[in-house]
N, C-alpha and C positions, 0 to 999 in steps of 0.2 A: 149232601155233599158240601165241602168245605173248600174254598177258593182262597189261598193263599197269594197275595199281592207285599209285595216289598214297598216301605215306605221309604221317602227320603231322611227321616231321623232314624234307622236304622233299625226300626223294629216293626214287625209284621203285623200287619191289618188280616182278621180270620173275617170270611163273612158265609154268610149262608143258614146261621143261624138267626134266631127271632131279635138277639138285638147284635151287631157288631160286635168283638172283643178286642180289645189292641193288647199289645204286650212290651213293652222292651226290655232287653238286658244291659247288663252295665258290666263291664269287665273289668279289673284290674291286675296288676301283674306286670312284668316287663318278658317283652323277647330278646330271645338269643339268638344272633347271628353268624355265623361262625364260618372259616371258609380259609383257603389259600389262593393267591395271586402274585402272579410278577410282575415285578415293578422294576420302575429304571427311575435313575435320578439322575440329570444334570447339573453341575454346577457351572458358574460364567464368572470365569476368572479374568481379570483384564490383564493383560500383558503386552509389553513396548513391542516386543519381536517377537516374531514367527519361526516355526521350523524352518532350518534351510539358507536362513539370511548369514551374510556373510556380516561378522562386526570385527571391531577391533578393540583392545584390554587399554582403556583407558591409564589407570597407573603406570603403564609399557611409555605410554605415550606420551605423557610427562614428564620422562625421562629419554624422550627420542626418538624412543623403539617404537616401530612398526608390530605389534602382533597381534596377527587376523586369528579371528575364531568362524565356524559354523557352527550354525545351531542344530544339532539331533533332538534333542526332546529339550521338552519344558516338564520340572516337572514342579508341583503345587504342593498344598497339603491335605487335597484329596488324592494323589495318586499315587499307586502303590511303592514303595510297601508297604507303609505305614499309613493307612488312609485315616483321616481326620472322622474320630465319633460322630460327630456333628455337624452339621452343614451352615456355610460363610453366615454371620450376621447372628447365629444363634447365642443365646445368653453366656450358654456353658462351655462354647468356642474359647478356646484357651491361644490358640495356634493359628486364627484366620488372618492377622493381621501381616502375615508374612509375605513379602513378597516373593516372587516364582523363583527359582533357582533355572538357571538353563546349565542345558549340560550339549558339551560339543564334543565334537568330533574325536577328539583324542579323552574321554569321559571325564573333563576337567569340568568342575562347576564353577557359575562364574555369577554375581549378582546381577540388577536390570543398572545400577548403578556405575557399573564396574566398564560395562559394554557401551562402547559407541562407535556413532559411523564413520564412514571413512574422510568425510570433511573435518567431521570432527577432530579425527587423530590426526590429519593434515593440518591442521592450524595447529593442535598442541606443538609437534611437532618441529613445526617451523619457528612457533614463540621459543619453546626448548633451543633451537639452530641461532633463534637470533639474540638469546639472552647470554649462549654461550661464548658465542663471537663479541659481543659486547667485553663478558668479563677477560675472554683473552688481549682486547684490544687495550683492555686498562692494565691486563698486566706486564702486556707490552709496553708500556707507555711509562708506565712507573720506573720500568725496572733495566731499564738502559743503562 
């Protein structure tokens, strides 16, 4: 009778016979793995503002005007409809470098540049009040 033991190099020690036999094999070849899974991917896009936040159109504001926006979506250049092939940082990213687009309330898009806070628009606004009272004061003043 023949006692088959596994050895730790991976080939089998037979014994039971007058002298020992060892054996190993040697494989070659590659496996195939094969299979389906779902996957999720995140991207981390940074952005100044949040849904929801109330800002105001800076250009408006340099010119005087008060106009408040809120933000409904943000949207990138992973999100639809058009999602970006490739994900931020990668070589073939043609389109990552773009900053977010916010889109408000009445679905106007507006740049992260374009938007600012309400202090902010309050000081443009009053430089605008006091630059303009200035030039009337000179045209007053001239033109007597």
């Amino acid at each position: 009778m023949a006692v088959y033991n596994i050895t730790t190099s991976g080939g089998v020690v037979v014994n039971g016979f007058s002298t020992p036999i060892s054996y190993r094999t040697l494989g070659f070849g590659s496996i195939g793995v094969g299979g389906c899974a779902d996957t999720s991917i995140t991207y981390n896009v940074s952005h100044a503002y949040n849904i929801g936040d109330t800002l105001y159109n800076r250009p408006k504001a340099l010119k005087g005007i008060l106009r408040r926006h809120t933000i409904k979506k943000i949207r990138t250049e992973n999100t639809p409809p058009m999602p970006a092939p490739y994900p931020p940082g990668h070589e073939m990213c043609r389109y990552c470098s773009y900053p977010p687009l916010y889109i408000d309330t009445y679905n106007a898009y507006h740049n992260e540049e374009d938007l600012i806070t309400l202090t902010e628009a309050e000081t443009l606004v009053e430089n605008y009040n006091l630059v303009q009272a200035a030039l009337l004061e000179d045209h007053v003043m001239n033109n007597c």
